[in-house]
N, C-alpha and C positions, 0 to 999 in steps of 0.2 A: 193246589197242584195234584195230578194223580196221580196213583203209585206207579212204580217202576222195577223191573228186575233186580236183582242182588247184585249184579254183576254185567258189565257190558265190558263185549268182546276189547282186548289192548288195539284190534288192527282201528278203530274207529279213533282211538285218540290219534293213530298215526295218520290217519286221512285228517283230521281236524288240524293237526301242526301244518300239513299241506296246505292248506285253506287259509290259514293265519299269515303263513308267509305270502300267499298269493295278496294276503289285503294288506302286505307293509309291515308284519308284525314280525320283530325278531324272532321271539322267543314264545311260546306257551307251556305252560305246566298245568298240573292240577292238587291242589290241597284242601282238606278235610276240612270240617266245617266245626272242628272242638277246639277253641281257641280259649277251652278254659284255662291255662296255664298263664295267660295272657294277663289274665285280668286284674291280679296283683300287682303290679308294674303298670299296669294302665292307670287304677284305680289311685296310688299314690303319685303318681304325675298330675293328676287332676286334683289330688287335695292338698300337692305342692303351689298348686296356682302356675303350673309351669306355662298353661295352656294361655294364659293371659286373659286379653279380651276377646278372643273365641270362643262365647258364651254355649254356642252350637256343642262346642264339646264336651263341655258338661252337661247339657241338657239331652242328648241322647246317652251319657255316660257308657252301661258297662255293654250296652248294647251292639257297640261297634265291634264287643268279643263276639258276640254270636249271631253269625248269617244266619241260622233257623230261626232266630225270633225277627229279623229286618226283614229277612223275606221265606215265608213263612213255605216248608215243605221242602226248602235248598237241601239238597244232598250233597253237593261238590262246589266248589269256586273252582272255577276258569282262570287262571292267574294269565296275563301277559304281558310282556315287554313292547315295547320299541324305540328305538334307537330316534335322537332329536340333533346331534349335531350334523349343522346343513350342509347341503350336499358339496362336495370337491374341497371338505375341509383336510387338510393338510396336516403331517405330521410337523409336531413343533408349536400349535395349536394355543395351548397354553402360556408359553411365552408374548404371543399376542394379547391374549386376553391379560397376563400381567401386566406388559406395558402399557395398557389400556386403565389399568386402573392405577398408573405411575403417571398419568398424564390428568391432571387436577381438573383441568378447563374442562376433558372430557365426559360428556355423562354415559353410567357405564349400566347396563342389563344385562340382564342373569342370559345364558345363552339359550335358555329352552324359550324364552318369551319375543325372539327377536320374530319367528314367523306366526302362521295361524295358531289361533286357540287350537293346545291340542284337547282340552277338552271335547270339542266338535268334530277332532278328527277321531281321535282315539274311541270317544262315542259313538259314533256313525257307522266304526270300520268293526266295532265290537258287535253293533246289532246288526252288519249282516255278517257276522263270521255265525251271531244264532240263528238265522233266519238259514243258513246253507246247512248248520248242523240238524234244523227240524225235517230240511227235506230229506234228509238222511234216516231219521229215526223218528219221523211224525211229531205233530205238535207235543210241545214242554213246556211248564210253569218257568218262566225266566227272566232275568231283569241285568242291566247292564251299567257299571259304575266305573269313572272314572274321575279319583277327584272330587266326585260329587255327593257323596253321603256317609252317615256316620260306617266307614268300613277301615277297616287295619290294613291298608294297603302292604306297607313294607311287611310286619307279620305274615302275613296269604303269603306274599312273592318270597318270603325266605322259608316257609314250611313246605312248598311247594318246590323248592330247588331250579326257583327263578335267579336264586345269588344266595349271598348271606347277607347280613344285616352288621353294616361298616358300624366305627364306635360316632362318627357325626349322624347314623341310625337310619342311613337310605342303605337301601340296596344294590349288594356292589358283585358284579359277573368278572368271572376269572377272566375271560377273555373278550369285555364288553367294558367292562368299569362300571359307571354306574350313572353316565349322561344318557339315561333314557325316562322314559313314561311308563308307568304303571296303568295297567284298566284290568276290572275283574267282571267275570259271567258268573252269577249265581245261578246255579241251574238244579232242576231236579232229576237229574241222570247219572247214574251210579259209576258214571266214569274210573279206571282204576288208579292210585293214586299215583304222582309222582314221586323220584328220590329227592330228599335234602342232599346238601349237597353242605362240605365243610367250609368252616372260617378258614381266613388268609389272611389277617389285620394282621395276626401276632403281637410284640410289642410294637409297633408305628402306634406312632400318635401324632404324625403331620396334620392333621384335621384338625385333632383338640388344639393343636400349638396356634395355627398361622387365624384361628378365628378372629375377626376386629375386634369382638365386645366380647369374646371369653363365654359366648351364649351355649358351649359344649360343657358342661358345669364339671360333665365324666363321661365315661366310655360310655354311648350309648343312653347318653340323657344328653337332650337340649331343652334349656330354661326359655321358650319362645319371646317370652317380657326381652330379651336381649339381643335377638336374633334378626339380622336385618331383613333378611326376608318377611320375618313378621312385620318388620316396623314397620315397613314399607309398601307392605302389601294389606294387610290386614288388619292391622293398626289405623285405627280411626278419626286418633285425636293429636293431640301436640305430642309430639317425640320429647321423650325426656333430654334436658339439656346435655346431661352428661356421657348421653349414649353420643349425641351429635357430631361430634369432632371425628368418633371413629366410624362414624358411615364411608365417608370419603368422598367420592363420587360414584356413589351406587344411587340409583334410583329407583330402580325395580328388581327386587332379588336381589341375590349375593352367590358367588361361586367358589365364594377363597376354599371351602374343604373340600371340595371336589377337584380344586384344579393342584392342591396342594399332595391328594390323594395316588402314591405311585401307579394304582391298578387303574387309572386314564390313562394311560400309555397306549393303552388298549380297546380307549373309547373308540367307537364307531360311528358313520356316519348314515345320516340317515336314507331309508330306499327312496323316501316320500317327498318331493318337492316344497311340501306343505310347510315345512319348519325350515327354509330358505330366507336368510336377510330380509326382511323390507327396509326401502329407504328410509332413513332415519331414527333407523333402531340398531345401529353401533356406530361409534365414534362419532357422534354427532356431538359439535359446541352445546354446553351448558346454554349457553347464553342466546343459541337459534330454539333449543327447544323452549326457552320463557319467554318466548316472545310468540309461542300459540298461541292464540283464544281456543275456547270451549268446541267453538265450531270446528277447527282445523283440529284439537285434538279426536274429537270424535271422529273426522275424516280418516285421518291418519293410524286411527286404532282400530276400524272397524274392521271384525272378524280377529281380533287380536286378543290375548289374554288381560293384555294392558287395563284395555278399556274396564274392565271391572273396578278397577281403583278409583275410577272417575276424576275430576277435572281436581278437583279439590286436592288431592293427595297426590296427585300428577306435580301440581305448581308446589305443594308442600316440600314434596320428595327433592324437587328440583331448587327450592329456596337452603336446602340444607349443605345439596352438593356445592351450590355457589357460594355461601359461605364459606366450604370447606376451603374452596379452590380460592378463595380470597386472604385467606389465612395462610397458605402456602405462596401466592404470588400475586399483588393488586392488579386487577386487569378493570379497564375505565367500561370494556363492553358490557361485563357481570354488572357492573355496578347499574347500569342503565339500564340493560333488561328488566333486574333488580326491582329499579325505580317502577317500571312502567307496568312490572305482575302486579305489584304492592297497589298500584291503582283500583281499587273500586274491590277487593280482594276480599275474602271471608274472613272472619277473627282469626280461624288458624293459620292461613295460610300467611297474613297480614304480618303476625307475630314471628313465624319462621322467617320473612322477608326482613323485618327490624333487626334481628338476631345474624342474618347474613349480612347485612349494611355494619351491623357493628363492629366489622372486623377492620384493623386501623388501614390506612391508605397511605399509599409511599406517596412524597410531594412528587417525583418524577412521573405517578402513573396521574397525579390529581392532573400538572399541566400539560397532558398530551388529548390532544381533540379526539371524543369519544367515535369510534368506527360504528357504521351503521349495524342494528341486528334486522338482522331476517330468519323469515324461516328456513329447517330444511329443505335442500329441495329435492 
């Protein structure tokens, strides 16, 4: 990267926040690049094993403290927001997504994964927010992350006074809450810095309380080994048995501290069509989504965050919630779906399907003629 002034003019960050909203992006800020303070608290989270099977994590370890050694020459990180819940959501918002997951049969997804990867969005929309700021100020060493490499997201966005940093450890905006996406510009332009901005948690601890598996261990640490998001997403192998019963009907993600979180009150909706519903990505039966093959899942997920779980962990995720919902109430469709994923299945998934079948059966639901399953449509 080559050098740069000490100092660039404040009005260019104020054209640059222009620019970021013209590309969808709620919020920008800017914060420094010494995240030594960090690394203490990183470092023992890592030698807690919090990080689980994320081997990535420790393998880039104290690195994700310092943008000058990931991308070498960075003067400033680019912090930005944007806003993910879709468009013409409605106040009260969260009482839905509760009853949503009070309803057993239903399989429930985290709300940022119902539309496009926003990795791809957020990506896309970050490298030409740099490609507008070089015609500004001539070519610059720079590189654009979202999600995708060893970086302290939530650190950047709360040194930066994109939010502060809640005790379930995302980042939460006074007047935004904290249903958005994170993406950073490592750039070498001596941009001047932004204000932090103060905590608002206080004593709340709705986050820690309403978690299913208790994976908030303390203010501001999550144990990932517990956290359904992990198990679900990241998580590779057989769900531990005893985590199981409290998934519920979650399948992809988890939302209980966010929706549990008072500062949503104030979540926002997104400018971008891109994080809009697709079909069959909420309130869809249990029992229509196991009844995909591999093909209609890839159909139905492409361009979607989903699809990174792959088939395998898709019918996993979904043999767990049907257990669940079996255990709460015999339904002869689950059972059949059940029957017919367990067909020709991987070891893991084979074993979550046996594990779902074990759950007892009322005589009332055995003698009623099983209803056909189909897919969403």
């Amino acid at each position: 990267m080559q050098e740069v002034p000490s100092t660039v003019d404040a009005a260019l960050l104020e054209r640059l926040r222009g620019w970021a909203h013209e590309l969808g992006f709620s919020q920008i800020a800017v914060a420094d690049v010494d995240l030594s303070s960090a690394e203490p608290g990183l470092q023992a989270w890592l030698d807690a094993g919090h990080h689980g099977r994320m081997h990535y994590m420790a393998a880039h370890g104290l690195k994700r403290a310092r943008p000058a050694e990931l991308v070498p020459g960075t003067l400033r990180v680019i912090t930005a927001r944007m806003d993910y819940l879709p468009q013409g959501t409605e106040p009260g918002w969260q009482a839905v997504e509760w009853a949503g997951l009070a309803t057993p049969e239903q399989a429930q997804i985290s709300l940022y994964a119902r539309g496009r990867d926003y990795h791809k969005v957020l990506r896309q929309r970050l490298q030409r927010l740099a490609e507008r700021l070089q015609q500004e100020v001539g070519p610059r060493g720079y590189r654009v992350f979202t999600d995708s490499a060893p970086v302290l997201e939530v650190e950047l966005a709360t040194r930066s006074g994109l939010g502060w940093r809640g005790k379930h450890t995302l980042n939460i905006h006074r007047d935004a809450g904290s249903m958005f996406f994170l993406g950073e510009l490592f750039i070498d332009l001596d941009l001047p810095l932004t204000e932090v901005v103060s905590a608002h948690c206080g004593e709340c601890r709705a986050c820690i309380d309403v978690c299913p598996t208790a994976a908030i261990t303390a203010p501001y640490r999550v144990d990932a080994r517990r956290c359904i998001s992990y198990l679900t997403i990241e998580h590779d192998g057989v769900i531990p048995l005893e985590l199981r019963p409290m998934m519920g009907n979650r399948i992809y993600g988890c939302d209980d501290c966010q929706l549990a979180c008072p500062w949503n009150k104030f979540a926002q909706a997104a400018v971008l069509a891109d994080f809009d519903v697709r079909p069959g990505m909420a309130g869809a039966p249990i029992a229509a989504l196991l009844a995909w093959d591999e093909a209609e899942f890839l159909r139905r997920t492409e361009g979607s965050a989903i699809r990174r779980i792959g088939f395998e962990r898709w019918q996993r995720n979904l043999a767990v919630a049907a257990g669940n919902a079996l255990r709460a109430r015999d339904d002869v469709a689950l059972r059949t779906a059940l029957h017919a994923a367990g067909q020709g299945a991987s070891a893991v998934v084979a074993e979550h399907v046996m594990w779902a079948l074990s759950a007892p059966a009322t005589s009332a639901a055995l003698s009623s003629e099983p209803p056909s399953v189909g897919a969403v449509a």
